[in-house]
N, C-alpha and C positions, 0 to 999 in steps of 0.2 A: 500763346497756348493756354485753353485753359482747362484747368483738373476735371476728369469724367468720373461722376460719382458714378459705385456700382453698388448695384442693389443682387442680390444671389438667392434665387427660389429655389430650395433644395440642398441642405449641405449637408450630402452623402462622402460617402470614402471619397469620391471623387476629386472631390473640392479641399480634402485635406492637405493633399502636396501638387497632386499634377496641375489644377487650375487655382483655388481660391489665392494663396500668396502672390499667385502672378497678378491679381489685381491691385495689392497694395505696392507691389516692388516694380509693378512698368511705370513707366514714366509717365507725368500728368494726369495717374490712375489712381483714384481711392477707393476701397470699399468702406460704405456706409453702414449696409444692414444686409443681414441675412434672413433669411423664411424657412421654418421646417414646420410641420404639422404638430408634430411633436414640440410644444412648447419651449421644455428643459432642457432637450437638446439643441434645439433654436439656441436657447442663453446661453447653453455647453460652449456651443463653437463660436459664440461671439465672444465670450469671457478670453480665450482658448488664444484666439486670434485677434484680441485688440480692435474688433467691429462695435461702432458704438450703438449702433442699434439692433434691437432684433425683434422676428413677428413669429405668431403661428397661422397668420394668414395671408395670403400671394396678393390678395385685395388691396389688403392695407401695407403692404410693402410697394407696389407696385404705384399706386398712389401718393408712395411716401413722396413732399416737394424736393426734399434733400438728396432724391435717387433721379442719376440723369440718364441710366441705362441699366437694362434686363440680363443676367443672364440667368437660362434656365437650364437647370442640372438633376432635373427630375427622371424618372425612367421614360423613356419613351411614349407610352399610354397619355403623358399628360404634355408632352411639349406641344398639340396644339393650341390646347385651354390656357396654356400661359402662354404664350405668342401671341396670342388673339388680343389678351387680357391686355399684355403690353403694349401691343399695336393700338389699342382702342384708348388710352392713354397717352398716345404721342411718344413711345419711349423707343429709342432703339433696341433689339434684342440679341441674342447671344444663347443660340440654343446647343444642349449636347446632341450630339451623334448619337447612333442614327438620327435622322432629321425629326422622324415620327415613325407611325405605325407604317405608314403606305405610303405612294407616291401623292394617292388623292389628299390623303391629309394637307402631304408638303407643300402642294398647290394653293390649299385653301390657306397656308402660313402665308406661304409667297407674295398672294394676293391679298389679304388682307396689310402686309406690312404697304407694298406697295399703295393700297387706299389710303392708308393712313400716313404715305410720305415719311416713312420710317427705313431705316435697312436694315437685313436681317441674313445676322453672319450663322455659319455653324461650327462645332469645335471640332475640326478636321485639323488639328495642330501638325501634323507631319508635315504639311504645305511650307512651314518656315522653320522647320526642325532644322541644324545643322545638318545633321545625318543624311537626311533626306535631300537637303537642295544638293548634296554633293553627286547625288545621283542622277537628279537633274542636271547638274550644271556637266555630267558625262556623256548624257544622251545629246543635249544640245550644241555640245563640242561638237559632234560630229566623229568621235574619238572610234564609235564601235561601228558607222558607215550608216545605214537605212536601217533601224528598223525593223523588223521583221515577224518577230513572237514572240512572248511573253506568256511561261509557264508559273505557277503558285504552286506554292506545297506548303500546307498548317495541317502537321499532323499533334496533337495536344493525349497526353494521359488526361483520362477521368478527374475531374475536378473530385474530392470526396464530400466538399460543401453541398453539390448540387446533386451527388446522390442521394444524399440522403434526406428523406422523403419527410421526413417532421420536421423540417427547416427547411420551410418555401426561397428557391432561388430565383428571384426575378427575372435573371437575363437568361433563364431557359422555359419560360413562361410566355408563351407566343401571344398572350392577350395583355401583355404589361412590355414587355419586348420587340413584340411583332415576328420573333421568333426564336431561335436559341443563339449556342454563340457565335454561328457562322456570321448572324446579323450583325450580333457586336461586335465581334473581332474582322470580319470580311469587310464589313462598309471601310474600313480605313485602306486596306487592302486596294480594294477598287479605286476610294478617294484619290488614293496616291496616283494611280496609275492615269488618271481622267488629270490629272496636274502635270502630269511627265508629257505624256502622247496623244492629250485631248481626248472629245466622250466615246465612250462604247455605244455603238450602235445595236446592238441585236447580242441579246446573249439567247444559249440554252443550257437546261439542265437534268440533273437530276437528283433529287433529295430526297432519304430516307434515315428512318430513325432505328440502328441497328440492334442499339444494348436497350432499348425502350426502360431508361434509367428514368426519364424524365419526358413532358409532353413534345416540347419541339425536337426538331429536323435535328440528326446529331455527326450526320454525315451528306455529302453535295460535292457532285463530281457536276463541273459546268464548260461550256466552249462558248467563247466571245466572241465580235467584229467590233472594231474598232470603226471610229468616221473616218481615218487616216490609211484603211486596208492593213494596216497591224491585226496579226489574230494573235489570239490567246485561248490557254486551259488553264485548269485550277482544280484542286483536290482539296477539300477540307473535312478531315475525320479529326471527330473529339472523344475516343474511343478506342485509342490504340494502345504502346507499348511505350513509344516514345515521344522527347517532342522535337518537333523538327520543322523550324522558318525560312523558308527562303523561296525567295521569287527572283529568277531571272529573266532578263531582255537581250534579246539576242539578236545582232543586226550582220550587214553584211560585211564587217569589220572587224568586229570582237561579241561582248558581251558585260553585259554587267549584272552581279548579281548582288542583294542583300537579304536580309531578316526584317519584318517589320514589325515585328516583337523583343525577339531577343536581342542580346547584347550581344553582336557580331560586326566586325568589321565589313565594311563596301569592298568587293571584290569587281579590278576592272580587267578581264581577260582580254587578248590579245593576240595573233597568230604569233606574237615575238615575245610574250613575256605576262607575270599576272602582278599586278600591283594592288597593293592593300590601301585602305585609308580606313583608319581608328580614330571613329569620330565621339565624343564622350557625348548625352542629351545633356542639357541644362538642368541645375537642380529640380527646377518647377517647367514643366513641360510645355505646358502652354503660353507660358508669357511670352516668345516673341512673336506670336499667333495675337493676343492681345495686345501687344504693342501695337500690331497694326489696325487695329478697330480703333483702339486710343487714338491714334493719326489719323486713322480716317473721319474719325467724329471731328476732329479739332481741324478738319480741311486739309490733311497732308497722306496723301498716298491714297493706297486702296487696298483695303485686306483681302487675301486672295481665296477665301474661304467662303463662300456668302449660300445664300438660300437656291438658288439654280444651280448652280455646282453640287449641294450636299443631296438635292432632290433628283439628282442621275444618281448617284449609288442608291440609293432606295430605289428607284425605279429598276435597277438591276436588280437589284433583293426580291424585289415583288416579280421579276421574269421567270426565276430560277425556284422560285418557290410557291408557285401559282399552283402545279397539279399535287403538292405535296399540303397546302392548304387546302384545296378544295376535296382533296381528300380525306383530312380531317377536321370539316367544320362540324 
């Protein structure tokens, strides 16, 4: 097995706890160098974090010999230009969620890593969460019977960061974003559920922006089809009173329900009984999601996360918020 060096375009909040540590602490994983525009804080977070190198440019990081893979931790707007950039250097990459702005973008990831004999994972981490597989490994018991429908509900108080209007917030920024937080907080939402019951075929919706606090969609009432005949709804208002996560699956046996946010126990219902499981996340959230890119670069396994997978939830994104965009371009 031998050590994947990683190289990190962007060290935002992101990369502080939930991913960047998970690259030093998986196994046969180092990071090497980081990239921020920002020079100082380039140096900040490699001082910070024990990275021996660092850039303020994606060019010269990406080219770096010592970097034997990409990930990109940028907002959205830019993970095709680094994708690209990576791919056109032979480097495997590791882009954040959403995938991009659009599906078309995704595509042109897709197929460029593809040209370039590269793979190209995305950070859909719930896929190898503890939390999460327990949910899976419920439905494919067979415990709650067929199946049947899957409801959402993410209802969120006002953020006060992104009301307020002299402190630009990029993830309610549709041109940096690709749209508000439904994009960001929903694509996992969906992610998860494309990993549980395989892809959505056909959604519809409806998006509008009620407290006009900010440019993008701040509320999306949508109905799904599955490839599997599972339907689903979902409700997501960022503008209410409370906050409130939970999506349940309801089959002809029982049910199961969780939070894909908050700190809630897996609830597995039953016509005889309801059973909890209290599952903790791991310190760094993404690392056993990079464990398995790490194995897969080094020939062992296959990470269940990759560029065709993450470009159906965007393609869902772009279904449900096509007349809500073309209404305000």
């Amino acid at each position: 097995m031998s050590t994947i060096r990683w190289g990190i375009i962007g060290v935002g909040d992101v990369t502080e706890v939930k991913s960047g540590p998970g690259f030093q602490k998986a196994s046969n994983s180092q990071l090497v160098a980081v990239m921020r525009r920002t020079g100082h804080l380039a140096e900040d977070y490699a001082r910070r974090h024990n990275v021996p190198k660092w850039y303020d440019n994606a060019e010269a990081l990406v080219n770096d010999g010592d970097v034997d893979a990409i990930y990109v931790a940028t907002p959205p707007s830019s993970h095709k230009e680094y994708t690209l950039l990576a791919a056109a250097a032979g480097k495997p990459v590791y882009v954040e969620k959403p995938m991009a702005l659009n599906f078309a973008e995704c595509q042109a990831m897709i197929e460029a890593c593809e040209q370039a004999g590269v793979p190209l994972f995305v950070a859909y981490y719930r896929r190898m969460l503890p939390r999460f597989l327990k949910v899976k490994e419920l439905i494919d018991s067979g415990v709650i019977g067929d199946v049947r429908s899957v409801t959402i509900t993410l209802h969120k108080r006002p953020d006060p960061v992104q009301l307020n209007r002299e402190t630009p917030a990029w993830r309610v920024e549709p041109a940096i974003a690709g749209g508000g937080n439904f994009v960001d907080l929903g694509a996992h939402m969906f992610d998860f559920l494309d990993y549980v019951l395989g892809p959505i075929r056909s959604a519809r919706g409806y998006a509008v922006n009620q407290a006009g606090a900010y440019p993008a969609e701040d509320h999306v009432a949508a109905s799904f089809a599955f490839e599997s005949g599972v339907v689903g709804s979902g409700d997501w208002c960022f503008s209410t009173f409370q906050e409130y996560d939970r999506t349940e699956i309801v089959g002809t046996e029982g049910k199961v329900a969780y939070a894909t946010f908050a700190e809630a126990p897996v609830e597995l219902t039953t016509q005889s009984e309801t059973t909890t499981f209290d599952i903790p996340h791991p310190p760094h959230v993404q690392q056993p999601l990079i464990q398995t890119i790490v194995d897969e670069l080094n020939g062992r396994g296959r990470c269940p996360s990759r560029g065709d997978s993450g470009a159906r939830s965007t393609r869902i994104m772009d279904q449900l918020l096509a007349d809500y965009r073309a209404a305000h371009e």
